[in-house]
C-alpha positions in Angstrom: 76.1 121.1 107.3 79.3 122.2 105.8 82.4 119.9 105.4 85.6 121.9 106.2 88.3 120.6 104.0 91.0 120.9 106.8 91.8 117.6 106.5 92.9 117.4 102.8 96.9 116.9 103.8 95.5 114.6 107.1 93.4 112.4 104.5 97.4 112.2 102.6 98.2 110.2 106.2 95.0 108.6 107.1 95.3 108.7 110.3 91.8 109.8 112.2 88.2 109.9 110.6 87.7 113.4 111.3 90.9 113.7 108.7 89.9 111.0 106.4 88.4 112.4 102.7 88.7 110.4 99.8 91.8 109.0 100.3 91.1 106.4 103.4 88.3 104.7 105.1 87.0 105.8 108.7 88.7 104.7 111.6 86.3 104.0 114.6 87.5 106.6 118.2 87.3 104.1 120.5 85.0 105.4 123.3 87.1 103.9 126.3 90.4 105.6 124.5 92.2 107.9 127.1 91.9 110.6 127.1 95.3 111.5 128.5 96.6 111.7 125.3 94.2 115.0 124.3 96.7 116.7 126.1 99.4 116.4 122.8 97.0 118.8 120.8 96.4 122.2 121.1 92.9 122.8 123.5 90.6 125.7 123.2 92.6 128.4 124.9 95.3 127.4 123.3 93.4 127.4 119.4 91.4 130.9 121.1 94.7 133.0 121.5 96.0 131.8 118.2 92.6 133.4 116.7 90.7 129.9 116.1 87.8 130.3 119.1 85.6 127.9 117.7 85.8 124.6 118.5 84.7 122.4 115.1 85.5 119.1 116.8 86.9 118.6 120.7 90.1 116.6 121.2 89.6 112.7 119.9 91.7 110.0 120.4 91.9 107.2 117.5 93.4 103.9 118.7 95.7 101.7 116.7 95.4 104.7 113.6 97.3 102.3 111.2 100.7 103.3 110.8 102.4 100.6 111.9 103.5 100.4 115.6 101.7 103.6 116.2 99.3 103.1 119.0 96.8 106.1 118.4 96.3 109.5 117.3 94.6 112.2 118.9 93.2 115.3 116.7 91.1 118.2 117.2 89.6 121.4 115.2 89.0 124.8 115.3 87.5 127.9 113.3 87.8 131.6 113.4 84.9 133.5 114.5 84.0 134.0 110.7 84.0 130.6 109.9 86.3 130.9 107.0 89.7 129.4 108.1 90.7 127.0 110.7 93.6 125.1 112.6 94.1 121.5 113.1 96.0 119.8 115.7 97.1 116.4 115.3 99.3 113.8 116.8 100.5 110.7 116.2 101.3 108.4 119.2 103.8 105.6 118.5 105.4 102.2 121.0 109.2 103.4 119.5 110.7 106.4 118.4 112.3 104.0 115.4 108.3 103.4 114.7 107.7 107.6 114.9 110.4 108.1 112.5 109.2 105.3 110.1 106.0 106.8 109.7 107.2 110.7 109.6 109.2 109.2 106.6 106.1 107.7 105.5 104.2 111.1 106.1 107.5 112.9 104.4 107.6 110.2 100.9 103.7 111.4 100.4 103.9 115.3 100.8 106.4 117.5 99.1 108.0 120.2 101.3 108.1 123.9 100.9 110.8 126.1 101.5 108.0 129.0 101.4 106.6 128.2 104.8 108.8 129.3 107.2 109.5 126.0 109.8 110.6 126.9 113.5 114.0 125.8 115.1 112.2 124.8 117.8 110.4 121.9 116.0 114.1 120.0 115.0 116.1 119.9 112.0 113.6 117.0 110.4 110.5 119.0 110.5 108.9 119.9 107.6 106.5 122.0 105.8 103.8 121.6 103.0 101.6 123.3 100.7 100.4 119.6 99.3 97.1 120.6 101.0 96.6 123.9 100.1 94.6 125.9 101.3 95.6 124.1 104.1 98.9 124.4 104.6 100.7 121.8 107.4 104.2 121.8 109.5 105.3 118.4 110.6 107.8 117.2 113.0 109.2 114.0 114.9 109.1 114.1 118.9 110.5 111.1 120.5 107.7 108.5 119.9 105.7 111.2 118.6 104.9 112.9 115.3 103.2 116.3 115.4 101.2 118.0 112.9 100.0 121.4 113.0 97.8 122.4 109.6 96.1 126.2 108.9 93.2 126.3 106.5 93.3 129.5 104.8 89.6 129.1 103.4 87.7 126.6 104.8 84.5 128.1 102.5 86.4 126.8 99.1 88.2 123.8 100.7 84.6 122.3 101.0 83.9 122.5 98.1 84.3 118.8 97.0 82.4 118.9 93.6 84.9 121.5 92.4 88.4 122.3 91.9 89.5 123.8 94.9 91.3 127.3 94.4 94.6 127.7 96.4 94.2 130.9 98.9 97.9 131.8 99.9 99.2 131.8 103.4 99.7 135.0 104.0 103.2 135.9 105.7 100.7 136.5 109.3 99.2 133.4 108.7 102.2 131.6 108.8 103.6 133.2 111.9 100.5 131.8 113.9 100.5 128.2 112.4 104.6 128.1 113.2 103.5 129.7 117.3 100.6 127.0 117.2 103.2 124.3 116.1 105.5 125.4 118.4 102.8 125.6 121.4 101.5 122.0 120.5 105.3 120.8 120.0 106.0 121.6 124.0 102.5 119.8 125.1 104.3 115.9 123.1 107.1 116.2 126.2 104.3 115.1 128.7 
């Protein structure tokens, strides 16, 4: 089985074992989490019109993820048709916005922005992006008691390759329209 790299960035945060790589240890989903919270990540219709219509891993909720005051994350994972890139869609559930905002700093101190990605308005004037991951490339932003992140795997056949450098596929300008439209879709879903 093949181990798609689009968690490289995620790993950076720790926050879910289906992001975790070298970086963190596993985190147990809970299986009694609820399952309200799937409804801050994108869901297969969603990932399907963006052009991701495989589902790698359903919507999982993580409780108590480890940032502090942060009361779970929720993340799920999609493919193209091909196999060859993918979109993540994570979110990180905190008790305060003051506890959001500490760990988006947190999430902000570990992964250097880009100014080559473009981010959307629509996401705030804090939201970032990053090419720390690349080939996966990631936009984050603070909502409330929420932090979203939205991540695009540009070549999920070389990202999983872990004996090996990994060679950095560019985001092409298209690319980076659909991950900004996916963050911008997921962003709307963290007001319920």
């Amino acid at each position: 089985m093949r181990t798609p790299r689009l968690r490289r960035f995620a790993s950076v945060t720790g926050l879910t074992a289906l992001t975790l790589g070298t970086l963190a240890v596993a985190l147990p989903v809970e299986a009694g989490a609820a399952t309200s919270a799937t409804a801050y990540v994108l869901n297969p219709a969603a990932a399907k019109k963006a052009g991701f219509p495989v589902v790698y891993a359903a919507a999982k909720v993580t409780k108590n993820p480890g940032p502090k005051n942060c009361s779970s994350s929720v993340e799920a994972a999609y493919e193209n048709a091909g196999h060859k890139s993918g979109l993540v869609s994570q979110t990180l559930v905190c008790k305060t916005p003051a506890a959001a905002k500490a760990a988006f700093a947190g999430f902000k101190a570990q992964a250097p922005a880009t100014k080559t990605i473009p981010v959307p308005k629509a996401l705030g004037s804090v939201s970032f992006a990053t090419a720390a991951g690349a080939p996966e490339y990631t936009l984050l932003w603070l909502h409330g008691t929420k932090v979203g992140f939205t991540g695009i795997d540009t070549d999920i056949t070389a990202s999983s390759n872990e004996a090996g450098k990994v060679p950095v596929t560019p985001l092409t300008a298209a690319q980076a329209k659909v991950l900004g439209a996916a963050a911008v879709t997921q962003n709307a879903l963290l007001n319920k």
